[in-house]
C-alpha positions as CSV (number, residue, x, y, z in Angstrom):
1,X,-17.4,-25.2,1.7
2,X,-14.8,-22.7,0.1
3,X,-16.8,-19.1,0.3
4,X,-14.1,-17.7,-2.6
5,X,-15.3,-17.8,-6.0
6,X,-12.4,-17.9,-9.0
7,X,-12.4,-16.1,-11.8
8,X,-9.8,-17.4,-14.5
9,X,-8.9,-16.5,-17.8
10,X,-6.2,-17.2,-19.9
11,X,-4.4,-14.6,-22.4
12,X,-3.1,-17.1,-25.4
13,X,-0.6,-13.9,-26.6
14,X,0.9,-13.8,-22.9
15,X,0.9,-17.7,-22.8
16,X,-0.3,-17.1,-18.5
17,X,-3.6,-17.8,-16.5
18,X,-4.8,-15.0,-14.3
19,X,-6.3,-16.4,-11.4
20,X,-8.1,-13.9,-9.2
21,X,-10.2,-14.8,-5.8
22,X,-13.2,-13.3,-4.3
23,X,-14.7,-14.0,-1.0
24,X,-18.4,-14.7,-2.6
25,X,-20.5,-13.6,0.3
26,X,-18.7,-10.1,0.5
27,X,-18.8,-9.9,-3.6
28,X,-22.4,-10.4,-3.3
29,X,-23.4,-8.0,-0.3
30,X,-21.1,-5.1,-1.8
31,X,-22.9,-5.5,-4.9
32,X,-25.9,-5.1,-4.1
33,X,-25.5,-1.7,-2.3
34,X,-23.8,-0.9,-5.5
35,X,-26.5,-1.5,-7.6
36,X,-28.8,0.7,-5.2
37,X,-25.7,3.3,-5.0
38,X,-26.1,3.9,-9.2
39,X,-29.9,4.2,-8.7
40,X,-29.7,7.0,-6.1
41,X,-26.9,8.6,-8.8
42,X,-29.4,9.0,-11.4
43,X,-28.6,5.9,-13.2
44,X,-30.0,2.4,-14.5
45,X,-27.7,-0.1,-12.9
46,X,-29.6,-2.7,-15.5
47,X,-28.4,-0.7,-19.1
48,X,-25.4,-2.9,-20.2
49,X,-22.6,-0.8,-19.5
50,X,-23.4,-1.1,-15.7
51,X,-24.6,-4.6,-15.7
52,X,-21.7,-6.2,-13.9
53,X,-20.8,-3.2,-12.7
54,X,-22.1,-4.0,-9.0
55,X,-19.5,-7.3,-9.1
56,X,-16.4,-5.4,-10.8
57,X,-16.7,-2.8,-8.2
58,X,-17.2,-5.6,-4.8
59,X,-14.1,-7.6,-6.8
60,X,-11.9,-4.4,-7.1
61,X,-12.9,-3.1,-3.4
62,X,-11.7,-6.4,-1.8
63,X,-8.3,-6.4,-3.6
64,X,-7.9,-2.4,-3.0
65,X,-8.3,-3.0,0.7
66,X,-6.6,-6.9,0.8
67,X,-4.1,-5.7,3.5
68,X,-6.4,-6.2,5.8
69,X,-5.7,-10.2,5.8
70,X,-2.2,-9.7,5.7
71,X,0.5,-10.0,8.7
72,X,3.5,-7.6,8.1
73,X,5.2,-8.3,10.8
74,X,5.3,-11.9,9.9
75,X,6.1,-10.6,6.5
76,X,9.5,-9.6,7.7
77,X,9.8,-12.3,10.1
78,X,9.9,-15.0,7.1
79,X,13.2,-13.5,5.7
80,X,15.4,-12.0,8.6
81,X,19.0,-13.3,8.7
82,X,21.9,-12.3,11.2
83,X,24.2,-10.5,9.4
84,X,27.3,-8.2,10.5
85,X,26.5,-5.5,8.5
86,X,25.5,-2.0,10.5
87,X,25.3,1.0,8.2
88,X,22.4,2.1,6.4
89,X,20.1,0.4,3.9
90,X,17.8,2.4,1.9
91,X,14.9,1.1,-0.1
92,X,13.3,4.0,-2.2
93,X,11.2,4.8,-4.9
94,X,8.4,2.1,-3.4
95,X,5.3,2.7,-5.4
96,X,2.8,3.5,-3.0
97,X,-0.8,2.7,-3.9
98,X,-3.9,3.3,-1.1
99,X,-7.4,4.8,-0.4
100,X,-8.0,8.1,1.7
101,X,-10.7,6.5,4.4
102,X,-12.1,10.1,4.5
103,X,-13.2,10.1,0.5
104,X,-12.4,6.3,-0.2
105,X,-10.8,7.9,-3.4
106,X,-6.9,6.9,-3.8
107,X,-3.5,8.1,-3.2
108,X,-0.8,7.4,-4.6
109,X,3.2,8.2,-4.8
110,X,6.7,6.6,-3.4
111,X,7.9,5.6,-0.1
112,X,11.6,5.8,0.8
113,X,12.4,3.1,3.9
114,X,15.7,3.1,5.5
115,X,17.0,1.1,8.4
116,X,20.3,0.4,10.0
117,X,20.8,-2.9,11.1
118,X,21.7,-4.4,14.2
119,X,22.4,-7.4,14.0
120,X,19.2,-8.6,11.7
121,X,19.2,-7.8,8.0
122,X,16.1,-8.3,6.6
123,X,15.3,-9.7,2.7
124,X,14.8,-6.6,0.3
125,X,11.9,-7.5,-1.6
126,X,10.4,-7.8,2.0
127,X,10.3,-3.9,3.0
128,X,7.6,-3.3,-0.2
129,X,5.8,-6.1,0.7
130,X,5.0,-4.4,4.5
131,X,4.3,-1.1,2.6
132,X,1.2,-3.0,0.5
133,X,0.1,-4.7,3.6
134,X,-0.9,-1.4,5.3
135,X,-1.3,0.7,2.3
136,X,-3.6,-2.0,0.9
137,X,-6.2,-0.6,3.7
138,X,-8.1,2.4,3.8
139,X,-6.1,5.1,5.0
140,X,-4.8,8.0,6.0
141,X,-1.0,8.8,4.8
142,X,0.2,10.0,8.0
143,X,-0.9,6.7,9.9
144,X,1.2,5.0,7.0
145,X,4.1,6.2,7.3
146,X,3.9,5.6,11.3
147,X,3.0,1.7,10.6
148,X,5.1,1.3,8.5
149,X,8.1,2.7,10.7
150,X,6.4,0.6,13.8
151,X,6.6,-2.5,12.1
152,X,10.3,-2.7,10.9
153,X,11.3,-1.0,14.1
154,X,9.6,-3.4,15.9
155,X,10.0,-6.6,14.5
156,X,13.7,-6.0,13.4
157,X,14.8,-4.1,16.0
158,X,17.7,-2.0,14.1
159,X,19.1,1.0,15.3
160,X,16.9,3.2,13.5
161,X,14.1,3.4,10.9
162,X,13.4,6.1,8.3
163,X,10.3,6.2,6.3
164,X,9.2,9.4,4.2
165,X,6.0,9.1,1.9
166,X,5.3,11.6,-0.8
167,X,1.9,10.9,-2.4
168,X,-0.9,13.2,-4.7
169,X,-4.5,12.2,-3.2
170,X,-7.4,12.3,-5.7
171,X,-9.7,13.6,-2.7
172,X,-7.8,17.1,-3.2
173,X,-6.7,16.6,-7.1
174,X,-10.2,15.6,-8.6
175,X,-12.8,17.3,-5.7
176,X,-12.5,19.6,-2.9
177,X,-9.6,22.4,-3.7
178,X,-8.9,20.9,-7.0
179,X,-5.5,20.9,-6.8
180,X,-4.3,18.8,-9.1
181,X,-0.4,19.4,-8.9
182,X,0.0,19.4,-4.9
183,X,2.4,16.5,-3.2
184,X,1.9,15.4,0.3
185,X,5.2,14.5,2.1
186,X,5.3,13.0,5.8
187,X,8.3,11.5,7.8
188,X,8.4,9.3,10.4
189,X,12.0,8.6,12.3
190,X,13.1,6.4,15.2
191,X,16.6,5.7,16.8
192,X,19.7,6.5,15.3
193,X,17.7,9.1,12.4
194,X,17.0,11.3,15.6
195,X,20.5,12.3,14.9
196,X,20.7,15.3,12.6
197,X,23.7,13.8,10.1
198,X,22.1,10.5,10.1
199,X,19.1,12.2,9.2
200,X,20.5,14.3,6.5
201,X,22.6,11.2,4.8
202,X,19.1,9.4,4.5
203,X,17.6,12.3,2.8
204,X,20.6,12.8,0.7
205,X,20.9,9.1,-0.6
206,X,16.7,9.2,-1.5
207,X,16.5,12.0,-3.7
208,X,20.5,11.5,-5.3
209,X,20.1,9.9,-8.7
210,X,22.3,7.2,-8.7
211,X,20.9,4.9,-11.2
């Protein structure tokens, strides 16, 4: 027996069907500790504001942290072509969306991925796709930027990877120091960006405004 349950609506102004799924044994065990979790606040989890507020928030966890059942390595894998190309190829200005595991409270900000190929070029819409499957998990931005690098280095095998993450994180914005203006920026590097003008032409090409 299937254990997701579906929720479906469809918008007649949009003319689509939204079509969400929700492992139900998970949806209901995260909602009941939600419904406790709002008691021990100070609230009535039964007034009707917070009614199905226990099932939003077991709905919305699953899909915040739905990299978890994802494979990014095969992700790139199911579009890598040989190709004779072997200088640089940028991908930046990824929107980056993920939970601090410290606060579980998100982060959020852009991701700027090069590689140089060798031999294997790898489809573009791909290199987003592996930065949701491990910022879909709770995290901590440092560890992201190193997976990310990992997997394309990894999988791909190019001559070098570049990945720098700049992100604001609610946990120091909204609590804590308070904040709310502060950027985190980490950088991971392998092969050829060890090299100081390979380095410095990656960083160039991100934050020049070509478009």
């Amino acid at each position: 027996m299937d254990n997701h349950t579906k929720d479906s609506f469809e918008d007649e102004n949009e003319g689509y069907i939204k079509i969400d799924r929700y492992n139900a044994d998970q949806t209901s065990a995260i909602s009941s500790h939600y419904a406790d979790i709002l008691s021990q606040l100070g609230e009535d989890p039964t007034r009707e504001g917070l009614l199905k507020t226990p099932e939003r928030v077991a709905k919305s966890l699953q899909y915040l942290t739905h990299g978890y059942d994802l494979k990014p390595a095969e992700i790139l894998r199911s579009a890598m072509f040989k190709e004779d190309y072997s200088q640089m190829v940028v991908v930046k200005d990824i929107e980056v969306y993920s939970m601090c595991e410290h606060h579980m409270l998100p982060f959020f900000g852009k991701a700027h991925i090069a590689y140089i190929p060798k031999g294997y070029i790898v489809g573009l819409s791909k290199i987003p796709r592996v930065v949701d499957a491990y910022a879909r998990r709770l995290q901590v931005q440092e560890r992201l930027t190193n997976e990310i690098r990992d997997c394309i280095q990894e999988t791909l095998n190019p001559a070098g990877v570049a990945v720098v993450i700049e992100c604001q994180h609610l946990c120091m914005a909204m609590r804590g120091i308070q904040k709310q203006n502060s950027v985190t920026t980490t950088s991971a590097f392998t092969g050829a960006f060890a090299n100081d003008k390979t380095r410095a032409e990656f960083l160039r090409l991100i934050t020049a405004r070509l478009h």
